[in-house]
Biopython code that builds the backbone (N, CA, C, O; Angstrom):
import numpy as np
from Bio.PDB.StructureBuilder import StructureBuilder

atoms = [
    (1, "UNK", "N", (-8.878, 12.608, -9.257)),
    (1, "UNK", "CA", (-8.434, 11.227, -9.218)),
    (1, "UNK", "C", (-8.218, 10.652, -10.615)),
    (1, "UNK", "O", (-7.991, 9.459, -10.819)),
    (2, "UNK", "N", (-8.308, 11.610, -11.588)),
    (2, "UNK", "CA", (-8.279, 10.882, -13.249)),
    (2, "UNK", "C", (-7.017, 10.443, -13.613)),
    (2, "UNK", "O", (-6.842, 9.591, -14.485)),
    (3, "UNK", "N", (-5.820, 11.164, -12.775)),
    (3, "UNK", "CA", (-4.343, 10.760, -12.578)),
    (3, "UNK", "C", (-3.796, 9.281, -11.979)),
    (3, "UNK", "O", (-2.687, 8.762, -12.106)),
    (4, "UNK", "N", (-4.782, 8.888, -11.404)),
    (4, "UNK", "CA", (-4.393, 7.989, -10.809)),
    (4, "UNK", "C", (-3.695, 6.413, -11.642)),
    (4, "UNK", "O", (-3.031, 5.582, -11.023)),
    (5, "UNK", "N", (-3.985, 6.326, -12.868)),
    (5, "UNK", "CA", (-3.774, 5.090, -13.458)),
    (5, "UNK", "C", (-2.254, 5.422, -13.844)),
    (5, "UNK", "O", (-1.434, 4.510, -13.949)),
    (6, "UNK", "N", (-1.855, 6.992, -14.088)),
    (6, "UNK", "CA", (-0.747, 7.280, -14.225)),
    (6, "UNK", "C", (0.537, 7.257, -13.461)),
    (6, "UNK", "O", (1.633, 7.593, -13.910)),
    (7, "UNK", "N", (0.205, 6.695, -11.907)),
    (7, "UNK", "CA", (0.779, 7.204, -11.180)),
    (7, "UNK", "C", (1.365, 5.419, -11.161)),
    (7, "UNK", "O", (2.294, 5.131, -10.406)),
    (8, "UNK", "N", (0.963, 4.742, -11.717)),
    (8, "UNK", "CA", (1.773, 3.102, -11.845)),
    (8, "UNK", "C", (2.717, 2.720, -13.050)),
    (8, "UNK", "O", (2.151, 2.611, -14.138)),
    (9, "UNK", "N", (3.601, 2.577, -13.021)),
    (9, "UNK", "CA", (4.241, 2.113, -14.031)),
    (9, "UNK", "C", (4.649, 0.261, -14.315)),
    (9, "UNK", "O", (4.610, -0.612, -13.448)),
    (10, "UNK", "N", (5.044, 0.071, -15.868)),
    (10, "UNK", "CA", (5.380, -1.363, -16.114)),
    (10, "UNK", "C", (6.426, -1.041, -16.605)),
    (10, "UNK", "O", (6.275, -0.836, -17.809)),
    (11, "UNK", "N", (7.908, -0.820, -16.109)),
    (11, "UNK", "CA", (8.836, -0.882, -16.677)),
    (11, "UNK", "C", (9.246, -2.111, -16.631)),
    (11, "UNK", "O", (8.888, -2.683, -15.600)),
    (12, "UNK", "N", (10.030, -2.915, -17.552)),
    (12, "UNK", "CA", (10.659, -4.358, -17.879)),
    (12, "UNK", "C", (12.081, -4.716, -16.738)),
    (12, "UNK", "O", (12.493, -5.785, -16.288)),
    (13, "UNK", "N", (12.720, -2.781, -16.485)),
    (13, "UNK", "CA", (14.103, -2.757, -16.125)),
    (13, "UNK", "C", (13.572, -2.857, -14.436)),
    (13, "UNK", "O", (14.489, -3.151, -13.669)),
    (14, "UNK", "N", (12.276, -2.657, -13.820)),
    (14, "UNK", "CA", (12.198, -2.602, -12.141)),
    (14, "UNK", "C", (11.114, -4.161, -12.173)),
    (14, "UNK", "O", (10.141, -4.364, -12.900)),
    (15, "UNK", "N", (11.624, -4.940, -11.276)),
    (15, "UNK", "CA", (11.095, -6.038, -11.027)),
    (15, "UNK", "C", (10.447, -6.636, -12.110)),
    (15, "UNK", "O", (9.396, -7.224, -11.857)),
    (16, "UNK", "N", (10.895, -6.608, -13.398)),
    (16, "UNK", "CA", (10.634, -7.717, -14.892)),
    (16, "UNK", "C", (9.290, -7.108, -15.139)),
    (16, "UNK", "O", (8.436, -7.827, -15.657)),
    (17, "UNK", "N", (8.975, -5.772, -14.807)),
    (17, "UNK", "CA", (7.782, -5.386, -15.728)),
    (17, "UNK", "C", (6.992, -5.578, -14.725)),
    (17, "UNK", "O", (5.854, -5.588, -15.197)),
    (18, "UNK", "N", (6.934, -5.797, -13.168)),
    (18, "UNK", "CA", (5.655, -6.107, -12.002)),
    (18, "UNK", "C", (5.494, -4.538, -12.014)),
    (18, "UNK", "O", (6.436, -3.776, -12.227)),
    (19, "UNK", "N", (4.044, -4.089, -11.733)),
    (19, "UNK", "CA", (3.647, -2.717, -11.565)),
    (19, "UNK", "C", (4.000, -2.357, -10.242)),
    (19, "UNK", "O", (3.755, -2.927, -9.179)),
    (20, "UNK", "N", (4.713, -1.150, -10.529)),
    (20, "UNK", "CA", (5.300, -0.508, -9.312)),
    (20, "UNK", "C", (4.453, 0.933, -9.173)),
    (20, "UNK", "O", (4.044, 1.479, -10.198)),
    (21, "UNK", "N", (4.222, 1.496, -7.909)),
    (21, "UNK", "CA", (4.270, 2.946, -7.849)),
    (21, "UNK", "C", (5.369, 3.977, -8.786)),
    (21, "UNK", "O", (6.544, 4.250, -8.538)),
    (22, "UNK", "N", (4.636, 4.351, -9.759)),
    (22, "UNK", "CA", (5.979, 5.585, -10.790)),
    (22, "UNK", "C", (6.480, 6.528, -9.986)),
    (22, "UNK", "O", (6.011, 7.467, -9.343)),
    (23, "UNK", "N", (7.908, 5.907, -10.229)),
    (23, "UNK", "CA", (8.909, 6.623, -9.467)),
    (23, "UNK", "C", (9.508, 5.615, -8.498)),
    (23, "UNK", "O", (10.633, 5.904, -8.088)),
    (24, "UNK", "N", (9.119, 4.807, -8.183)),
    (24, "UNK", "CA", (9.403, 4.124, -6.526)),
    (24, "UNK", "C", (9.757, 2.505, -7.286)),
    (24, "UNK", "O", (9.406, 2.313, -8.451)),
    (25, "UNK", "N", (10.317, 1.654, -6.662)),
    (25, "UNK", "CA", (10.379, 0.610, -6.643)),
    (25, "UNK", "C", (9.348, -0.462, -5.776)),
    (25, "UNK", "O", (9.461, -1.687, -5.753)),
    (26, "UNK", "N", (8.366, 0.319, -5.110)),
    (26, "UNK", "CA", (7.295, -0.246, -4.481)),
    (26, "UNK", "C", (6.585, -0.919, -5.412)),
    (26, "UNK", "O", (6.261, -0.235, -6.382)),
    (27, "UNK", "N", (6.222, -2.117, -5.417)),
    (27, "UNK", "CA", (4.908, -3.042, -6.289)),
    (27, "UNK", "C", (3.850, -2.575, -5.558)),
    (27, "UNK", "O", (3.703, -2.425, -4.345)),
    (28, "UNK", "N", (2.974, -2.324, -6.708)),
    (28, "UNK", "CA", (1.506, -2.533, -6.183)),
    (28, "UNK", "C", (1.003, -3.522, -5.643)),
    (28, "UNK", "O", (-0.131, -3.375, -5.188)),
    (29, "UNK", "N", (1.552, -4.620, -5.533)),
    (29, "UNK", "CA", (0.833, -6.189, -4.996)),
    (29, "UNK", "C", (1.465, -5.602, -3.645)),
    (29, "UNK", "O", (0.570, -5.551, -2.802)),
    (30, "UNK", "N", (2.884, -5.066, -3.054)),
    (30, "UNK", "CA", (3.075, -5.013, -1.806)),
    (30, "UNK", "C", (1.783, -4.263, -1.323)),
    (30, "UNK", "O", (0.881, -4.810, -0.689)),
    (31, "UNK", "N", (1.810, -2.518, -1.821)),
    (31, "UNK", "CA", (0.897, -2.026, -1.213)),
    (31, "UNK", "C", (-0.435, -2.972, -0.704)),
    (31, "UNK", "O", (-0.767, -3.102, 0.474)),
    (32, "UNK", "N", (-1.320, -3.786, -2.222)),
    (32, "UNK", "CA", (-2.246, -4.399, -1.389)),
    (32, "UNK", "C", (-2.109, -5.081, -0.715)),
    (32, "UNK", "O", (-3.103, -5.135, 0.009)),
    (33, "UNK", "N", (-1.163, -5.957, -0.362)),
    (33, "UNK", "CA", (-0.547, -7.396, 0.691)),
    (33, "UNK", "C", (-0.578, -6.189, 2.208)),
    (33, "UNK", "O", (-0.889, -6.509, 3.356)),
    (34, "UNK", "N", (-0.300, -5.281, 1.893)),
    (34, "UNK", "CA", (-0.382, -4.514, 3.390)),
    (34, "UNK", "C", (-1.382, -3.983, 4.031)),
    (34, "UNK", "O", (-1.367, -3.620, 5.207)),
    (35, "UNK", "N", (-2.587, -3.903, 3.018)),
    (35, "UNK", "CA", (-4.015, -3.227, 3.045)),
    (35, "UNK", "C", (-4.716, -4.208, 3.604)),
    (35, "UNK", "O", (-5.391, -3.984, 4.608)),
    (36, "UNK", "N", (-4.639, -5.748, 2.889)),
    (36, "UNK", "CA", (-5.757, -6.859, 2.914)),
    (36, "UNK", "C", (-5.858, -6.998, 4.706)),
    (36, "UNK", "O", (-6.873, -7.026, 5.402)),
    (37, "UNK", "N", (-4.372, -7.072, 5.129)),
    (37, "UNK", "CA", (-4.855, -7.773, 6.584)),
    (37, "UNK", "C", (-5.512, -6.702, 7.706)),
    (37, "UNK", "O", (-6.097, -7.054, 8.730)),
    (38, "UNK", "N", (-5.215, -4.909, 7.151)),
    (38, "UNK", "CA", (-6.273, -4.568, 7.719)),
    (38, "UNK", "C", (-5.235, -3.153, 8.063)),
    (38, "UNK", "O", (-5.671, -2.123, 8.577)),
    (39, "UNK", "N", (-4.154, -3.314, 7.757)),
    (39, "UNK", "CA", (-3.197, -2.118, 7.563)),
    (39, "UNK", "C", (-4.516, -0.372, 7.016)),
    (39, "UNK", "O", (-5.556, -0.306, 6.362)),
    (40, "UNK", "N", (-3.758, 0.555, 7.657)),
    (40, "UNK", "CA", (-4.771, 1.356, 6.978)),
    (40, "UNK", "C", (-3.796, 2.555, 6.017)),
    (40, "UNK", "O", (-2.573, 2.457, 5.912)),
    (41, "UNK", "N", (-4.311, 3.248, 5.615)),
    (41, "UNK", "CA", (-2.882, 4.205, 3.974)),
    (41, "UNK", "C", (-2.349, 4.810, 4.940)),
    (41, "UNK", "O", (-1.171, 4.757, 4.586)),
    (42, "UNK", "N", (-2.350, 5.496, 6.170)),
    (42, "UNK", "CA", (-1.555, 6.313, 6.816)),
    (42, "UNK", "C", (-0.650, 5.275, 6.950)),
    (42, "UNK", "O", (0.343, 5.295, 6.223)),
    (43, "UNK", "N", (-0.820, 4.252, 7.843)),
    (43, "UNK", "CA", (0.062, 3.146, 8.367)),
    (43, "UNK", "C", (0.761, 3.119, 7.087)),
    (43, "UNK", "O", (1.824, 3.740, 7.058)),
    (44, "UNK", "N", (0.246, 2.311, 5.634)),
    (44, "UNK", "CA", (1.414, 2.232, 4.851)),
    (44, "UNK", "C", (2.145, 3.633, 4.437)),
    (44, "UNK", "O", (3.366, 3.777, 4.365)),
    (45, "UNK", "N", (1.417, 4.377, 4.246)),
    (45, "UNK", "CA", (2.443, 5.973, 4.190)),
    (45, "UNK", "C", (3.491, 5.879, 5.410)),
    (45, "UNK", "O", (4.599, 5.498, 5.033)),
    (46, "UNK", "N", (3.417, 6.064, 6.373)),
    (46, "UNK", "CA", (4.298, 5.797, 7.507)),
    (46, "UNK", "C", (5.345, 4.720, 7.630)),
    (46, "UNK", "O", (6.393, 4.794, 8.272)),
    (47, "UNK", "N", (4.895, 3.698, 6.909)),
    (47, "UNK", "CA", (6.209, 2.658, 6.738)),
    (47, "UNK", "C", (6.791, 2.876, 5.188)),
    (47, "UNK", "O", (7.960, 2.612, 4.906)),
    (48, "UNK", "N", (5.893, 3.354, 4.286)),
    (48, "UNK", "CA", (7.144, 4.150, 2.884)),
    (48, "UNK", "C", (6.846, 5.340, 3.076)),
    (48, "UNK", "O", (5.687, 5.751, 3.021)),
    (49, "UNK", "N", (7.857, 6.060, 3.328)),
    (49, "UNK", "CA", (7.001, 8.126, 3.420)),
    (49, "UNK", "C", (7.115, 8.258, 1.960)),
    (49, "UNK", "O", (6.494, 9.301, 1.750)),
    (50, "UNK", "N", (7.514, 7.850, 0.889)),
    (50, "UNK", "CA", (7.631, 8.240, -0.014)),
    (50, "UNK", "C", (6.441, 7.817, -0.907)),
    (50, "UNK", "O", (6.610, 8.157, -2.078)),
    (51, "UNK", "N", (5.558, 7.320, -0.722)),
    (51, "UNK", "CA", (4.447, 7.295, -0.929)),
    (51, "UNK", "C", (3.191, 8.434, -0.548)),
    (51, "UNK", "O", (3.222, 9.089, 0.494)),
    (52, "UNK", "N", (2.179, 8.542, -1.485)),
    (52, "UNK", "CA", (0.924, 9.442, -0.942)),
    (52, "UNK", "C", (0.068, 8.409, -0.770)),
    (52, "UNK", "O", (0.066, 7.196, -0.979)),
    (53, "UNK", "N", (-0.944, 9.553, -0.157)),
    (53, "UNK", "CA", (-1.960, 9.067, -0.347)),
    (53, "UNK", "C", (-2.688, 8.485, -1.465)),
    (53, "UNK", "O", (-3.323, 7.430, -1.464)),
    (54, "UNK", "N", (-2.478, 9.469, -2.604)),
    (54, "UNK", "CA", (-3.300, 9.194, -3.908)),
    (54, "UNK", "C", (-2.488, 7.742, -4.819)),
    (54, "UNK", "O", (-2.936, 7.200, -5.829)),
    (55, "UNK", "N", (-1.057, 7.346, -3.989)),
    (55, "UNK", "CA", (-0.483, 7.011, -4.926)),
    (55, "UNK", "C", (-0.765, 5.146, -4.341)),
    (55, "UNK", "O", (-0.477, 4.123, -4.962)),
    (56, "UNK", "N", (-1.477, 5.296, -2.821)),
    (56, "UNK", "CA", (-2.143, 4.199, -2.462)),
    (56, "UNK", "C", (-3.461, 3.816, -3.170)),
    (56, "UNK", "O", (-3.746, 2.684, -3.562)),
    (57, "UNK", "N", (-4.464, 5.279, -3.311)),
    (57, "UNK", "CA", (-5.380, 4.884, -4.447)),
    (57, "UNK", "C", (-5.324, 4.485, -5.353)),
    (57, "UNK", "O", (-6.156, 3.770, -5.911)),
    (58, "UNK", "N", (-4.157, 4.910, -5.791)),
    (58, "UNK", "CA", (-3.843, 4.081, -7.192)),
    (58, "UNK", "C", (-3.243, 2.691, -7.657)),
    (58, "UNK", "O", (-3.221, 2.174, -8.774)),
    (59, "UNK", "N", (-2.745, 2.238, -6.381)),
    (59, "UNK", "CA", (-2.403, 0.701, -6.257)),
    (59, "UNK", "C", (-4.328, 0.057, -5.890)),
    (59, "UNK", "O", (-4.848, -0.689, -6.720)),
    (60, "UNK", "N", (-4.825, 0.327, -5.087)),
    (60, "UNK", "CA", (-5.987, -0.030, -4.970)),
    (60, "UNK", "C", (-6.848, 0.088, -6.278)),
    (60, "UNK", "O", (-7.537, -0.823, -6.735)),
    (61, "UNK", "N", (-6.723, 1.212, -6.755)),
    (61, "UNK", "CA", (-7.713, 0.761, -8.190)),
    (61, "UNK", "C", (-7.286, 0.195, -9.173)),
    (61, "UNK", "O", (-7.985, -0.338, -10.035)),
    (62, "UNK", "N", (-5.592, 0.270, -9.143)),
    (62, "UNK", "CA", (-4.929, -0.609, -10.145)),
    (62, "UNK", "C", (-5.304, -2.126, -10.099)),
    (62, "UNK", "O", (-5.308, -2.842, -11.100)),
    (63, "UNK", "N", (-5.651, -2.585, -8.709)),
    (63, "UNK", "CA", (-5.981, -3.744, -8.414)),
    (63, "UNK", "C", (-7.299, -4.175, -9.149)),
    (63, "UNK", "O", (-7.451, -5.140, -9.899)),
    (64, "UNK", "N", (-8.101, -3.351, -8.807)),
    (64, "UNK", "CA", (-9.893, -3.366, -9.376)),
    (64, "UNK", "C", (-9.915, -3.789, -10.080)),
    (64, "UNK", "O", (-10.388, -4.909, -10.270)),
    (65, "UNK", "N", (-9.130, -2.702, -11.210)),
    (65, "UNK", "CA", (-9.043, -2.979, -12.361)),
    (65, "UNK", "C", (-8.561, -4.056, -13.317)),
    (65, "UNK", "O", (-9.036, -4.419, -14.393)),
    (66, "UNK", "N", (-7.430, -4.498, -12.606)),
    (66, "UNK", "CA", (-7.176, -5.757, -13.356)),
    (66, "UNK", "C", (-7.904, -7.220, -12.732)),
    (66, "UNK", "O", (-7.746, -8.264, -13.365)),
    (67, "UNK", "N", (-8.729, -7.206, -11.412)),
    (67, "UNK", "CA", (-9.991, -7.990, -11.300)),
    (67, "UNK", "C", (-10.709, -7.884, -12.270)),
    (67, "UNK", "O", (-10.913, -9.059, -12.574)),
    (68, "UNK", "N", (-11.272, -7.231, -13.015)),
    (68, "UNK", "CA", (-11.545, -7.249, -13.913)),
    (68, "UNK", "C", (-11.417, -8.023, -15.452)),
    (68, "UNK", "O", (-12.282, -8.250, -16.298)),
    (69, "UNK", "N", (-10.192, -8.271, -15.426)),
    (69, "UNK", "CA", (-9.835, -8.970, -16.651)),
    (69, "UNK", "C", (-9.756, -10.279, -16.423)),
    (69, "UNK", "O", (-10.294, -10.963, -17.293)),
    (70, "UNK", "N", (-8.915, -11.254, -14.919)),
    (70, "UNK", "CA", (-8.732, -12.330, -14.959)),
    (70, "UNK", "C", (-9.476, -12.843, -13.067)),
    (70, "UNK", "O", (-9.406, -12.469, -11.897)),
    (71, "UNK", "N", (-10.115, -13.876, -13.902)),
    (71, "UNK", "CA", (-10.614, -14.660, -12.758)),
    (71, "UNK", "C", (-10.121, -15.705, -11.477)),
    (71, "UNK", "O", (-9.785, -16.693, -12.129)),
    (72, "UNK", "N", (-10.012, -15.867, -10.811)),
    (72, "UNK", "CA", (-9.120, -15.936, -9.561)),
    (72, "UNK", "C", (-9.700, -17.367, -8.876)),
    (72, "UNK", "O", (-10.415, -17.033, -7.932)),
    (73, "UNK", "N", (-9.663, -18.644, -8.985)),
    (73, "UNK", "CA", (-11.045, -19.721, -8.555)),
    (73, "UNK", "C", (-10.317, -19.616, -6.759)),
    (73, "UNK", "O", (-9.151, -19.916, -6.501)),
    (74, "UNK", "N", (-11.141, -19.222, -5.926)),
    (74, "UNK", "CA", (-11.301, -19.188, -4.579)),
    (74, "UNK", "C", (-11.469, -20.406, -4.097)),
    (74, "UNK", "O", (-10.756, -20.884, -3.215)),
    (75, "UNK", "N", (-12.470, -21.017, -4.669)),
    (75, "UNK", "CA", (-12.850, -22.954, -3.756)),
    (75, "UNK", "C", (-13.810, -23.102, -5.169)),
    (75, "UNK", "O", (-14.385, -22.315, -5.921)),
    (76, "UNK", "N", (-13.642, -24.533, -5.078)),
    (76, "UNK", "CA", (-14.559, -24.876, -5.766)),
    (76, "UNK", "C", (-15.838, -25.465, -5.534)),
    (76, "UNK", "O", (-15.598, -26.577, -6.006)),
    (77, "UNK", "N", (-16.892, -25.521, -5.193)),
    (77, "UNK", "CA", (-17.773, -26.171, -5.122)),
    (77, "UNK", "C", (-18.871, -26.982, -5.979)),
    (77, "UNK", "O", (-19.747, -27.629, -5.405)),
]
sb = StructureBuilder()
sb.init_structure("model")
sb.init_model(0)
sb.init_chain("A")
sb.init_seg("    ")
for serial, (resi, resn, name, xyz) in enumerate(atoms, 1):
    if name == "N":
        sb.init_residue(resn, " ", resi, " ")
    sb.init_atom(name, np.array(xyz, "f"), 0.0, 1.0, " ", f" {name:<3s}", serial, name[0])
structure = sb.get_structure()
């Protein structure tokens, strides 16, 4: 799985630099927008075949990872 950060790209020329699956024009925000409501990786493999498995892991940890850097305010209390 050490491949996995590789498998996203930021090109400027596919959607202004939004991280896509490398190779694909898929965003990683789609992949997770399809995961959150409960979608499972076969299901999204099955609606892009051109996707893997690993290349869903890698939208998922791409995500992690940039949780990481910026904070998101949910509600305030």
């Amino acid at each position: 799985m050490a491949d996995l950060p590789t498998r996203i790209s930021l090109d400027p020329a596919v959607y202004g630099g939004t991280p896509c699956i490398r190779g694909t024009r898929i965003r990683v925000c789609l992949v997770l927008d399809l995961l959150v409501p409960g979608m499972s990786d076969a299901e999204v493999r099955a609606e892009y075949p051109e996707l893997t498995r690993d290349d869903v892991l890698a939208a998922i940890a791409y995500g992690a990872e940039t949780s990481r850097e910026d904070v998101i305010r949910t509600s305030q209390k």
